[in-house]
C-alpha positions, -999 to 999 in steps of 0.1 A, spaced: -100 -17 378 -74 -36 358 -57 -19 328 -60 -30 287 -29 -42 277 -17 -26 246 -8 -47 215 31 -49 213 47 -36 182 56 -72 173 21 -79 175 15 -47 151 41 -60 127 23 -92 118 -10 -72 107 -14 -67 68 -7 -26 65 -38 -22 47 -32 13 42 0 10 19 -2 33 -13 29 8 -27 8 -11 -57 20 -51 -57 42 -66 -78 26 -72 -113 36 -103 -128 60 -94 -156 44 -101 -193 75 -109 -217 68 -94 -253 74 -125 -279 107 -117 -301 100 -104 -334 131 -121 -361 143 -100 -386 131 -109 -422 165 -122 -428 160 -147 -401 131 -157 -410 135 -158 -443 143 -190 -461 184 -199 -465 183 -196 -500 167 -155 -495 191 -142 -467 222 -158 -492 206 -135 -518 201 -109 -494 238 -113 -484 253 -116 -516 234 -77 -526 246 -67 -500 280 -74 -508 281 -63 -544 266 -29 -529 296 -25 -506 318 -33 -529 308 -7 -559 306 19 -531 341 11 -521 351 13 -560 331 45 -564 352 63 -529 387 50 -542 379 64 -577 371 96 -563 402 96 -542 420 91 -577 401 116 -590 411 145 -566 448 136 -570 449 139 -610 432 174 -604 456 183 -580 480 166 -601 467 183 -637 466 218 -619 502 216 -612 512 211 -646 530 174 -638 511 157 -658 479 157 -688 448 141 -683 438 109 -686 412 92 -704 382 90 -681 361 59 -684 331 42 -675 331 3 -671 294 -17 -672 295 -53 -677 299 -91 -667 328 -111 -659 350 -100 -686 350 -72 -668 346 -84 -636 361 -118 -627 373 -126 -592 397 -151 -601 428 -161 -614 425 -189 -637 397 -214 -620 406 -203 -585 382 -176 -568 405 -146 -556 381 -122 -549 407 -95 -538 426 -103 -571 411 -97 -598 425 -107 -634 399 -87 -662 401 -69 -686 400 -37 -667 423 -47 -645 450 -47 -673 433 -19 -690 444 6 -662 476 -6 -666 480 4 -698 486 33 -722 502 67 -721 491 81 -698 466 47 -688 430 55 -684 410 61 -650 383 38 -651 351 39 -629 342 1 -629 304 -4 -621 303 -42 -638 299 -75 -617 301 -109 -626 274 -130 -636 252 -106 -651 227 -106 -686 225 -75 -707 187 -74 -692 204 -76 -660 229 -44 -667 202 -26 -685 178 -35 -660 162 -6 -638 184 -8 -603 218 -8 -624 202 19 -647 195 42 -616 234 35 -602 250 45 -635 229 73 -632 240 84 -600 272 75 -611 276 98 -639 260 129 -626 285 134 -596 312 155 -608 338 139 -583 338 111 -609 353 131 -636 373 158 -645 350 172 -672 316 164 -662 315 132 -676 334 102 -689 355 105 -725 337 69 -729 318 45 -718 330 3 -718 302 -22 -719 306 -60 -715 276 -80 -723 259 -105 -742 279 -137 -727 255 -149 -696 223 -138 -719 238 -166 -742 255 -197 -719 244 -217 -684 211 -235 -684 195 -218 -706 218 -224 -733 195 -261 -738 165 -238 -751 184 -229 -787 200 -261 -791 183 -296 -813 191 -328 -800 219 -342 -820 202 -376 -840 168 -351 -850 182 -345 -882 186 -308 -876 216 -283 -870 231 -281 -838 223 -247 -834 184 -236 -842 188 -209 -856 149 -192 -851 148 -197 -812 187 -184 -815 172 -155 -832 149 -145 -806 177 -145 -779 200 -120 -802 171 -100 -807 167 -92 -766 204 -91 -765 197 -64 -793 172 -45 -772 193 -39 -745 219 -27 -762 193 -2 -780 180 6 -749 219 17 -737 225 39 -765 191 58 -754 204 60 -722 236 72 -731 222 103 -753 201 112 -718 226 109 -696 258 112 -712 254 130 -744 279 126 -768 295 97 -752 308 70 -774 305 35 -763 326 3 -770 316 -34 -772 330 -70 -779 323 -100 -790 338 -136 -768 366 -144 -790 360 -181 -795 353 -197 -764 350 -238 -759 333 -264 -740 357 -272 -716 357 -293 -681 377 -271 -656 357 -244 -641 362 -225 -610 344 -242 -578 320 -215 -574 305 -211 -607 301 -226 -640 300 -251 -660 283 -226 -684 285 -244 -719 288 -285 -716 260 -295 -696 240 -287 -720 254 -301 -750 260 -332 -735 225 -335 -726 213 -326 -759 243 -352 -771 270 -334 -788 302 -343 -782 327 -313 -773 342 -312 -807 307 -311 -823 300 -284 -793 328 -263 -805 312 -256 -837 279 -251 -824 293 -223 -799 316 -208 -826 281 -207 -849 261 -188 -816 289 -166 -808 294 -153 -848 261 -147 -848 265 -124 -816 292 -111 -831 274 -102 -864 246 -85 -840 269 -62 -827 286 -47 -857 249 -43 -877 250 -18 -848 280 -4 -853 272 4 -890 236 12 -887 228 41 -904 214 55 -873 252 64 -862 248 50 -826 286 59 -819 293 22 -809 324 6 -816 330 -33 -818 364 -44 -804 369 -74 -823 385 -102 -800 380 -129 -822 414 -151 -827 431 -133 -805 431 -160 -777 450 -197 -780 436 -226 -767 462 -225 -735 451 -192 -729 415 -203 -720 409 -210 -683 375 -225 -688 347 -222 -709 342 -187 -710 376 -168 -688 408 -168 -698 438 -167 -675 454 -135 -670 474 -137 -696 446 -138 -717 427 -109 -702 461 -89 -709 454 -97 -747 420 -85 -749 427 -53 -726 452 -46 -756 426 -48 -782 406 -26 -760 437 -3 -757 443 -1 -799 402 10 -804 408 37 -777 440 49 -788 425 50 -823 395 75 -815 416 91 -783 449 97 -803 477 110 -783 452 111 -751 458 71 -740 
């Protein structure tokens, strides 16, 4: 009887193994990328984005190195080798703040009045500097910058007796000049003043608010606490202006037609009347502890940078008029 041949292994091989527990390859399903919402967000967002993020990084790196400053005078104070200095608070706009040096932008040389301030004095003043270019009094007052000064002023590595000796404030300038300077302004043949002086009123009187709105703040916060102002000395239409900001002031006058010696007056009117805003404050009845550090006259016409800076010369004037008003109220402290 003839014998069944077996099917070779090679044979075996080319049969499907049916029996396999190893599942098959699933095709693979790629996820679609979700962007970030700074990608996706429009150019002129993520520059906003950036530039917050910037300013936040840099008051955080002002706040550390003051406190490094801080624990040195301690240890300094406790050793007998020297008394204490003035400790202040700095909140303002570019007066206080200004990254550059004459119209170029030098962002890691700064040429305001704080920067001469602390240079200043006997012995000169510590100064926790909070402002940043560019900003309104609503801005400074305004609820985010509100909760940092807050924050600010209740750690006590920020000063050596619980709280500053004073506070600095800086505004009133940008609520006044760039575009929306047209708003207060007649056109030049209507027969009218170059200046209106009702729509101006309504801008001093939010410039007012916020500086109400500071002193409540300051009896909250930092009880007791005096504060110091200024006026803008008397600033100029002018064409130079740094590449990255500004012009604040010509534009519109000339679209409104004044010329810039016409524009002159008209700013020196706006700017007395700021001026006469801020020391009805500092003589209200109400005793709001404010003080007015009167700038006006103290700056040539060379000394001007542009329309609103002055070069650092300048800026070393009006940190001396600061320095006179403190050593006034602080005597033998500054």
């Amino acid at each position: 009887m003839a014998t069944k041949k077996r099917p070779s292994r090679s044979a075996k091989s080319t049969e499907p193994n049916r029996k396999s527990k190893t599942p098959q390859a699933r095709p693979r399903v790629t996820k679609p990328k979700v962007k970030s919402v700074a990608v996706q967000a429009p150019e002129a967002a993520r520059l906003q984005a950036a530039l917050r993020e910037s300013i936040e990084r840099d008051i955080a790196a002002r706040i550390e190195a003051h406190q490094h400053e801080i624990v040195r005078v301690r240890a300094s104070v406790r050793r007998g080798e020297r008394q204490p200095p003035l400790m202040l608070l700095a909140h303002g706009d570019s007066w206080f703040d200004y990254p550059c040096h004459g119209n170029t932008y030098t962002p890691l040389s700064p040429t305001d009045i704080i920067v001469h301030l602390r240079e200043m004095g006997n012995p000169p003043p510590k100064i926790l500097n909070l402002s940043h270019y560019g900003d309104a009094t609503t801005d400074e007052m305004g609820l985010k910058k509100q909760k940092r000064l807050i924050k600010a002023l209740s750690d006590p590595n920020n000063w050596l007796t619980g709280k500053p000796d004073a506070i600095l404030f800086s505004g009133g300038g940008n609520d006044i000049a760039g575009d929306p300077f047209c708003i207060y302004l007649n056109y030049k043949h209507s027969g009218l003043s170059g200046l209106d002086a009702d729509r101006f009123a309504g801008r001093l009187a939010s410039i007012q608010a916020s500086y109400f709105d500071l002193f409540l703040f300051r009896d909250r916060y930092a009880k007791s606490v005096p504060i110091f102002g200024h006026g803008y000395d008397n600033a100029r239409p002018m064409q130079p202006h740094p590449p990255c900001m500004g012009p604040w002031i010509r534009p519109s006058l000339e679209f409104t037609q004044w010329n810039d010696e016409e524009g002159a007056a008209i700013l020196l009117d706006a700017l007395t009347r700021f001026r006469r805003t801020l020391t009805d404050l500092e003589g209200s009845p109400k005793k709001y502890d404010f003080t007015v550090v009167h700038t006006e006259g103290t700056l040539t016409k060379t000394d001007w940078a542009n329309e609103l800076h002055p070069h650092p010369k300048g800026f070393g004037k009006l940190a001396r008029k600061f320095l006179s008003s403190l050593q006034y109220r602080f005597q033998g402290r500054i």
